[in-house]
C-alpha positions as CSV (number, residue, x, y, z in Angstrom):
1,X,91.1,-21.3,78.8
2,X,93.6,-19.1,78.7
3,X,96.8,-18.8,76.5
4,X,98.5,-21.6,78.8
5,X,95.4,-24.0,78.4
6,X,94.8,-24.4,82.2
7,X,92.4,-21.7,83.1
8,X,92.3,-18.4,84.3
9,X,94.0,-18.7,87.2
10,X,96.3,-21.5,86.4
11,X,99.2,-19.2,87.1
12,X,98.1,-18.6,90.8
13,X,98.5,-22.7,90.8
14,X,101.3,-24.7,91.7
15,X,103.4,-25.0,88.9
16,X,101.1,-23.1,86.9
17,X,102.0,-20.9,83.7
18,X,105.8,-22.1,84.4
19,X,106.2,-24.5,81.9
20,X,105.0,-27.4,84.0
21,X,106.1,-26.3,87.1
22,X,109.0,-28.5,86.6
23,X,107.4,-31.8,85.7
24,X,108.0,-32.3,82.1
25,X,108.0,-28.5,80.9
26,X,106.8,-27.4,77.6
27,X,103.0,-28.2,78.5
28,X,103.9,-32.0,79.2
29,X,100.8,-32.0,81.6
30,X,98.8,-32.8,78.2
31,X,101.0,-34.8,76.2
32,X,98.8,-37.1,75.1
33,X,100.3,-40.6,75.3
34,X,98.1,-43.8,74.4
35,X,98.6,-45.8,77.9
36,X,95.5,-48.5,77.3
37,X,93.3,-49.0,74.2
38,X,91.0,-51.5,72.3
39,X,92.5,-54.7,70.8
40,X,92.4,-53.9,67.2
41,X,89.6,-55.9,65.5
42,X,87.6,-56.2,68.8
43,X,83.8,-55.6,69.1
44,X,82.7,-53.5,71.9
45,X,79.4,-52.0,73.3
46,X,78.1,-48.7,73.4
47,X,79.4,-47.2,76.5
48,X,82.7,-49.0,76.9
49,X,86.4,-47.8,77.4
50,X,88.3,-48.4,74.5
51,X,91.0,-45.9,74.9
52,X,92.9,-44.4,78.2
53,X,95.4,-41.6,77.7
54,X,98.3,-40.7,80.5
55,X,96.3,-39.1,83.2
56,X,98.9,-38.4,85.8
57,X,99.4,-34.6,85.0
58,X,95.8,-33.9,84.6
59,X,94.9,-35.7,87.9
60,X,97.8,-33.6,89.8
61,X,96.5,-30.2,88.0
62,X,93.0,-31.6,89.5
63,X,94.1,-31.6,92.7
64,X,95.5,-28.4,92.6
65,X,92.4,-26.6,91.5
66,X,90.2,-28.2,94.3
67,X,93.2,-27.0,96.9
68,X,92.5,-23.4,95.1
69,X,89.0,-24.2,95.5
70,X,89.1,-24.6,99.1
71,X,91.6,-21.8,99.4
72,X,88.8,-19.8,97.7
73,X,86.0,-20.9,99.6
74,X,88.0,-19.9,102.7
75,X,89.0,-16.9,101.7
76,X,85.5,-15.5,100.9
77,X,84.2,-17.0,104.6
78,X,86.8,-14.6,105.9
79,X,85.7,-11.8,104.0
80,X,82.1,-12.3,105.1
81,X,83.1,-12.2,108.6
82,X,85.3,-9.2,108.2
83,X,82.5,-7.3,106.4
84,X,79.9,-7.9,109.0
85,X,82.8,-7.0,111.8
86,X,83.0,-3.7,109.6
87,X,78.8,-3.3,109.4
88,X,79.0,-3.8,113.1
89,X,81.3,-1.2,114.0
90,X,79.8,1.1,111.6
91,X,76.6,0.7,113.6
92,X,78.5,1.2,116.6
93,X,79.6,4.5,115.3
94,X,76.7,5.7,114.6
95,X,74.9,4.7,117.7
96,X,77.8,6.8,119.4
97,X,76.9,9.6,117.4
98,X,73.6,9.7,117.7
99,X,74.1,8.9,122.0
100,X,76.2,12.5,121.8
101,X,73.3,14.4,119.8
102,X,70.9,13.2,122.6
103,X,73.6,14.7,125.0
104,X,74.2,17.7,123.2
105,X,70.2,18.2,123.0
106,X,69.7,17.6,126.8
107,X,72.3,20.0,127.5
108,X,70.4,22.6,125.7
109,X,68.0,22.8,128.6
110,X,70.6,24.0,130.9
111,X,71.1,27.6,128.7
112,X,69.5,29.3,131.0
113,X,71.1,29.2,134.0
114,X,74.6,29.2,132.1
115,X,76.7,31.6,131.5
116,X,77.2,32.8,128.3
117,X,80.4,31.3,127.2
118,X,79.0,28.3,128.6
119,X,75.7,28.4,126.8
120,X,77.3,29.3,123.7
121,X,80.1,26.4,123.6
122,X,76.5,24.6,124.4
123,X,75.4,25.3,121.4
124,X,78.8,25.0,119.4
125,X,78.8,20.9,120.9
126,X,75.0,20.8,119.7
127,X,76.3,22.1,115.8
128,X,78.9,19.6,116.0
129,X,77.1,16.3,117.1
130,X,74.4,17.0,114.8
131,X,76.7,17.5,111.9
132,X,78.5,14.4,112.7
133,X,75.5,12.2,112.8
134,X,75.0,13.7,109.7
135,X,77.7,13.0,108.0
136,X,78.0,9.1,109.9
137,X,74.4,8.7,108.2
138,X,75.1,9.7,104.4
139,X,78.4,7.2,104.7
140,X,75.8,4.2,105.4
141,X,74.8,4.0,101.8
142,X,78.1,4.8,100.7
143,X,79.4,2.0,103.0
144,X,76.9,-0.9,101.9
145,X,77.2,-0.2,98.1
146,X,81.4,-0.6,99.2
147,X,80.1,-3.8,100.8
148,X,77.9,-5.2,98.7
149,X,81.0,-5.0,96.1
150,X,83.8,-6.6,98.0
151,X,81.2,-9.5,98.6
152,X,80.2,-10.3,94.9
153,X,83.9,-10.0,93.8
154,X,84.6,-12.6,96.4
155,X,81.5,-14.8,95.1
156,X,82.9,-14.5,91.6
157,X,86.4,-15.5,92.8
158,X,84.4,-18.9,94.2
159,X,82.3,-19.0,91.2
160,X,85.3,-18.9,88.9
161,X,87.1,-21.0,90.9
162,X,84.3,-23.8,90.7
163,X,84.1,-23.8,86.9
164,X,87.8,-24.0,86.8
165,X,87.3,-27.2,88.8
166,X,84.9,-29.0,86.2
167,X,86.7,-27.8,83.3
168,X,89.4,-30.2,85.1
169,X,87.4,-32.9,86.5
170,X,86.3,-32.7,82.4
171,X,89.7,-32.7,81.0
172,X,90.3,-35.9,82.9
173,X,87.6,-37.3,82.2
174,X,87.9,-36.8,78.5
175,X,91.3,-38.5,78.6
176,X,88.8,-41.9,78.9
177,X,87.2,-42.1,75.8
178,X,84.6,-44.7,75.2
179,X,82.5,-45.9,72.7
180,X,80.2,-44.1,71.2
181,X,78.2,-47.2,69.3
182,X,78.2,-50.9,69.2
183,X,81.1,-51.9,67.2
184,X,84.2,-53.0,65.7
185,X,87.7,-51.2,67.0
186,X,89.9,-50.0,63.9
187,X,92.9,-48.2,64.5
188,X,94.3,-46.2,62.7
189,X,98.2,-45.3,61.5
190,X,101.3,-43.2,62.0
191,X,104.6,-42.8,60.6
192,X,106.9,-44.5,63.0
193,X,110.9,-44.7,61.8
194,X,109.9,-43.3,58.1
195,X,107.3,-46.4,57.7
196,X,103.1,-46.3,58.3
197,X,102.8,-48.4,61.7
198,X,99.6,-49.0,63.2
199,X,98.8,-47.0,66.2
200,X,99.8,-49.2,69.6
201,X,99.7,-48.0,73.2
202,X,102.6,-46.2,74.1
203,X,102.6,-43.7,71.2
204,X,102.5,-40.3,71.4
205,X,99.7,-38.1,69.5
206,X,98.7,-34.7,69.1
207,X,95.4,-33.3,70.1
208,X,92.9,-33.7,67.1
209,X,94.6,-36.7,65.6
210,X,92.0,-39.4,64.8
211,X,94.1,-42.6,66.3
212,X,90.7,-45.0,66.1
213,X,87.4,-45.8,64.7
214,X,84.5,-47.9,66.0
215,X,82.5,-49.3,63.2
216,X,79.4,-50.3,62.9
217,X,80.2,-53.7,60.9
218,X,76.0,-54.1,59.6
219,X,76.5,-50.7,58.0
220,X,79.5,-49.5,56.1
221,X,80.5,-46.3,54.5
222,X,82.8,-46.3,51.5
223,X,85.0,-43.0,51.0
224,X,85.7,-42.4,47.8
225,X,87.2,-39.5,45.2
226,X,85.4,-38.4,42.1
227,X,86.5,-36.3,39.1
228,X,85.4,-33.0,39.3
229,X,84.2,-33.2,35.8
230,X,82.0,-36.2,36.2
231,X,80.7,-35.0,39.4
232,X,77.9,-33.3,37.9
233,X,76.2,-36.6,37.3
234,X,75.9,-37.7,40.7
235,X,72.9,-37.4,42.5
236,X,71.7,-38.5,46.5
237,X,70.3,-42.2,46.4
238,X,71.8,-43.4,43.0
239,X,72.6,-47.5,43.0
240,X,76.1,-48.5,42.8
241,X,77.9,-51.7,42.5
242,X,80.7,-52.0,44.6
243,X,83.5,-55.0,43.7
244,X,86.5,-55.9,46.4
245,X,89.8,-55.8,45.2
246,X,90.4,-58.8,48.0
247,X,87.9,-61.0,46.8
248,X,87.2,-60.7,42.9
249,X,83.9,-62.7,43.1
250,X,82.2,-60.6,45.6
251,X,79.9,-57.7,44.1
252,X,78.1,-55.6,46.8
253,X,74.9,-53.2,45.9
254,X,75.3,-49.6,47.5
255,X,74.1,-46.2,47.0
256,X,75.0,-42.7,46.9
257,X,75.3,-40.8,50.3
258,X,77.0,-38.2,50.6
259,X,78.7,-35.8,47.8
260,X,81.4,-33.4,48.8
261,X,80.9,-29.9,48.1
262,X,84.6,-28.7,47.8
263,X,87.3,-29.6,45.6
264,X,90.6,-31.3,46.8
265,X,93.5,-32.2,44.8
266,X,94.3,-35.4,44.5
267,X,97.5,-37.2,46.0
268,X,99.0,-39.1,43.1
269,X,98.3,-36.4,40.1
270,X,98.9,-33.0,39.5
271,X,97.5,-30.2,41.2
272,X,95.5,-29.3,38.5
273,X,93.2,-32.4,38.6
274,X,90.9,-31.6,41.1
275,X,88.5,-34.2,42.6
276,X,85.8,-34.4,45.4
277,X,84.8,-36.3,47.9
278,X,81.9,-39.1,47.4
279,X,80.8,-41.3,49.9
280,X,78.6,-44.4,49.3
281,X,76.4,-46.5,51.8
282,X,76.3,-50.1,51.9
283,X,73.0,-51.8,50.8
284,X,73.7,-55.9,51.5
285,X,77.1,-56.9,53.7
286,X,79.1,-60.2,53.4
287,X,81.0,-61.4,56.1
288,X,84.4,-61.2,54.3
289,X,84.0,-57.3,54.0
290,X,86.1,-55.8,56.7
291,X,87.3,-51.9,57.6
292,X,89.6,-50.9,55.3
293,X,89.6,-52.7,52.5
294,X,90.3,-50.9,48.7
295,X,87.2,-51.2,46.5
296,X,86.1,-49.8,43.1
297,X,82.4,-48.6,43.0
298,X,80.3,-48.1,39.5
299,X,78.0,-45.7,40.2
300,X,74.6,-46.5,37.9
301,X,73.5,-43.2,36.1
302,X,71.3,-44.8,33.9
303,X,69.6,-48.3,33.3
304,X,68.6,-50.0,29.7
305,X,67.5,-53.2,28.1
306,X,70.2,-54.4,26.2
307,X,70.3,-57.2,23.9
308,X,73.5,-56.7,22.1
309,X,76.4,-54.5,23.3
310,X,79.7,-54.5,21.6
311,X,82.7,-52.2,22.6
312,X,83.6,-48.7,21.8
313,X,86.9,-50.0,19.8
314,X,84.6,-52.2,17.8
315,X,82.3,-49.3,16.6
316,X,84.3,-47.3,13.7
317,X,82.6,-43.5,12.5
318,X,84.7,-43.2,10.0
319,X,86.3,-44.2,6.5
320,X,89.2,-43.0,4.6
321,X,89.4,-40.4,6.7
322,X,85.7,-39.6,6.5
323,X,83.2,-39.3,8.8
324,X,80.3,-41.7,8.0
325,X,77.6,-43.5,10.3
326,X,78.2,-46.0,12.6
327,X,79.6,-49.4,11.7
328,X,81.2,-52.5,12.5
329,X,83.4,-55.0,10.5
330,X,81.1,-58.4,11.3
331,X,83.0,-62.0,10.7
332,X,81.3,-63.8,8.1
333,X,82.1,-67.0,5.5
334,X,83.5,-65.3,3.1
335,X,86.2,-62.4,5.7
336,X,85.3,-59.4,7.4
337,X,81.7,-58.0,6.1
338,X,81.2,-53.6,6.7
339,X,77.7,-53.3,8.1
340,X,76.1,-50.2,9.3
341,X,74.3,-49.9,12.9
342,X,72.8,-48.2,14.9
343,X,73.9,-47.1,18.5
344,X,71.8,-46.8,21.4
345,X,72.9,-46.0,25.3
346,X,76.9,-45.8,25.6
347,X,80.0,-45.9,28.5
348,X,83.4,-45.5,28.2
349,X,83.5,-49.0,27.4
350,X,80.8,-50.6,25.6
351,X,78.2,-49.5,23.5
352,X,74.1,-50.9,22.9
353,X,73.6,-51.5,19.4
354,X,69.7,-51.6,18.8
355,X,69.9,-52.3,15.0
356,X,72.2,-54.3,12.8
357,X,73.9,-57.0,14.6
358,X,72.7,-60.3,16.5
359,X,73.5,-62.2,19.7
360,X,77.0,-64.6,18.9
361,X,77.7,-62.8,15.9
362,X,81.8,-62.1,16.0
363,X,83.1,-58.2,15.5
364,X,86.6,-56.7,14.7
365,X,88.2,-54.6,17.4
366,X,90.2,-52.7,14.6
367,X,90.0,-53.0,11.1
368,X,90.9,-55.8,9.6
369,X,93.7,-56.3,6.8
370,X,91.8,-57.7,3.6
371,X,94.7,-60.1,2.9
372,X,94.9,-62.0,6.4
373,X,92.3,-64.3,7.1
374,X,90.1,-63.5,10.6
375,X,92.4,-62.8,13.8
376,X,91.1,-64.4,16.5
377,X,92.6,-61.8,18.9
378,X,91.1,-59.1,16.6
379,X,87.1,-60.6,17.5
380,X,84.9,-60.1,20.2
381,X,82.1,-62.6,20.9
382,X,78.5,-60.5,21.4
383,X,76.8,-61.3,24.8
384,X,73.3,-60.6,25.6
385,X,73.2,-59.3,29.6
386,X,70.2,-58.6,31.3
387,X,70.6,-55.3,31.3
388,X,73.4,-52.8,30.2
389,X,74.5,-49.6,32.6
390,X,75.8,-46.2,31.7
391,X,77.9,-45.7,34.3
392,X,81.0,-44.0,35.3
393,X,83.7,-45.5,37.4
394,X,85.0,-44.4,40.5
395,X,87.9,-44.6,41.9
C-alpha cells in the first residue's frame, strides 16, 4: 500500500503523498466518520447495510486512479505505436542495406573492363555494404529484446495501475459495511467529554475500533474472566448455570466454550492477580435476556446426590486448639449437642454430610456459648436439594 496508504503511485495522483492535497491534510481522506448506521436494538438480515462511513475522500481518490488509469492505458497505446514505427524503420534500414549489397555485388561484374582504381574502389563499396548489412542484421536481435522490454514495462505500468483501481473501488466499498448474519444491532461505546457514551453517527473512530455488533439473539455467548488458579478445572462442554443480575428469578443452563489460553490481568485488582478469558454458550434463552447484560455463571465440575448439606462455617475440625474429626454443634432439648460426621463432596460454601445428621435438624454457624440458650441467628435449617454441585464461581 505504500507508507502513505494510497498505493504505489499515489504520489503521481492529484493530491497524492501531500498530505491530502489540500483537502483535510494529515490523511483526512480516511478519517473514518460514522455518517449512517443501524438503530441500536434493531434486527436486520444477512446482507444488509447497517453502517455507512464518510465516503467523499475515498470516492474523489477513486476517481483519480481511473483518470491514471486511462492516462495509463493511453500511454502504453502510444508506446505500441511508437515501437512498431521503430520495427518498421528498422526494417526499412535493412532492406536499404541489403538493396546496396545487391548493387555493390552487380557492380562486381563490371571489373573487367574497369580500370584499376575503379575496380578496386569496386571492391572497397562491396566490403563496405556487406559489412553494414552485417552489422544492421546482428542489431535485429539486439533491437527486439530492447523492444520486447519497453513493451512489458508499459503492460506492468497498466497492470499496476488496474490493481491500484480495485484496491480503491475496495476501500470504498469497505466503507459500507453490512451484515454479516441475521441479527440484533448492538453498539458499542466511547468516551465522549470524560464519560462512556454510546457510539452515534457523527463520531469519529479509528481504524480497528469495534463500534458495533450484530447478534444472533437465539444463540448468546457469555465473556467471562477466570482465576488463573481455578482454571485448571475447566474443561470444553462442562454445564453451567448462569443467573441475571437484572432479573434474580431467571436461571439459564449453558456450557463451556471457549477457554483462553493466555493470561490477562485483571482491571479492578493488582497486577499480580492474573486471570483468563472463559467464554460460555447458551443452552435455553428467555426473552428478557438481552446483549449486554452482567451475569454470574457457576460452572458444574462435579455432580452428587445429596441429602443433607450444611455449610462450611457450620463444620468445626477442631477443639481447644486441636485438630479432631469433623463435627457439628446440632440444637437439641436439652442446648447445643457435639456430634461427629462425616463429610462427603465440598464448595466454598457448603459441604455434603453423608453420616451423622438428618433433614430439618438445626446446626450452629459458630460455637455456641454454653450459658446462652440457642441463637436463632447462630442456626441453620438443613435442606435436602435434589442434587448438590461442586462448583466454582465465576465472575
Amino acid at each position: 500500500m505504500g507508507s502513505d496508504g494510497l498505493g504505489s503511485s499515489a504520489s503521481s495522483l492529484p493530491g497524492g503523498g501531500g498530505g491530502g492535497g489540500g483537502r483535510g491534510g494529515g490523511g483526512g481522506e480516511f478519517m473514518l466518520v460514522l455518517q449512517d448506521a443501524a438503530k441500536p436494538g434493531s434486527l436486520v438480515r444477512k446482507g444488509d447495510p447497517v453502517a455507512e462511513f464518510d465516503r467523499q475522500y475515498m470516492v474523489t481518490r477513486l476517481d483519480d486512479y481511473k483518470a491514471s488509469l486511462i492516462q495509463t492505458d493511453a500511454n502504453f497505446k502510444k508506446l505500441e505505436a511508437d515501437l512498431n514505427v521503430t520495427k518498421k524503420a528498422h526494417e526499412q534500414t535493412i532492406a536499404s542495406a541489403k538493396a546496396d549489397l545487391d548493387k555493390a555485388l552487380l557492380d562486381m561484374k563490371t571489373l573487367p573492363v574497369l580500370s584499376a582504381m575503379d575496380a578496386e574502389r569496386r571492391r572497397l563499396a562491396l566490403e563496405e555494404a556487406q559489412a553494414r548489412y552485417k552489422q544492421i542484421l546482428q542489431e535485429v536481435k539486439f533491437m527486439d529484446i530492447g523492444l520486447k522490454a519497453d513493451r512489458r514495462v508499459a503492460e506492468l505500468d497498466v497492470k499496476q495501475s488496474q490493481l491500484e483501481l480495485k484496491r480503491a473501488e475496495a476501500n470504498v466499498n469497505r466503507m459500507i459495511m453490512k451484515a454479516p448474519i441475521d441479527g440484533l444491532v448492538v453498539m458499542q461505546t466511547l468516551f465522549r467529554g470524560g464519560e462512556s457514551d454510546q457510539i452515534k453517527v457523527g463520531d469519529q473512530l479509528w481504524p480497528g475500533m469495534m463500534f458495533m455488533q450484530i447478534v444472533d439473539p437465539s444463540s448468546m455467548i457469555i465473556n467471562a474472566s477466570v482465576n488463573q488458579v481455578n482454571v485448571g478445572q475447566l474443561r470444553i462442554g462442562q454445564k453451567a448455570r448462569v443467573r441475571f443480575d437484572a432479573f434474580p428469578d431467571l436461571e439459564l443452563p449453558a456450557h463451556v466454550y471457549s477457554i483462553g489460553s493466555v493470561a490477562k490481568s485483571s482491571r479492578f485488582r493488582p497486577d499480580w492477580v492474573k486471570e483468563l478469558s472463559v467464554g460460555l454458550r447458551l443452552d435455553k434463552m428467555d426473552p428478557r435476556v438481552i446483549p449486554d447484560l452482567s451475569v454470574s455463571c457457576d460452572i458444574i465440575l462435579e455432580e452428587t446426590q445429596a441429602d443433607v448439606v450444611v455449610p462450611r462455617s457450620a463444620i468445626f475440625l477442631e477443639e481447644d486448639g486441636k485438630p479432631t474429626k469433623p463435627f457439628v454443634y446440632v440444637q437439641t432439648a436439652n442446648g447445643w449437642q457435639k456430634r461427629e460426621i462425616e463429610i462427603g463432596r465440598q464448595n466454598h460454601i457448603d459441604a455434603q454430610v453423608t453420616s451423622g445428621l438428618k433433614v430439618n435438624e438445626v446446626v450452629a454457624l459458630e460455637p455456641p456459648h454454653a450459658a446462652k440458650p440457642p441463637d436463632p441467628k447462630q442456626a441453620a435449617f438443613l435442606r435436602r436439594p435434589s442434587r448438590q454441585d461442586s462448583c466454582w464461581r465465576v465472575s
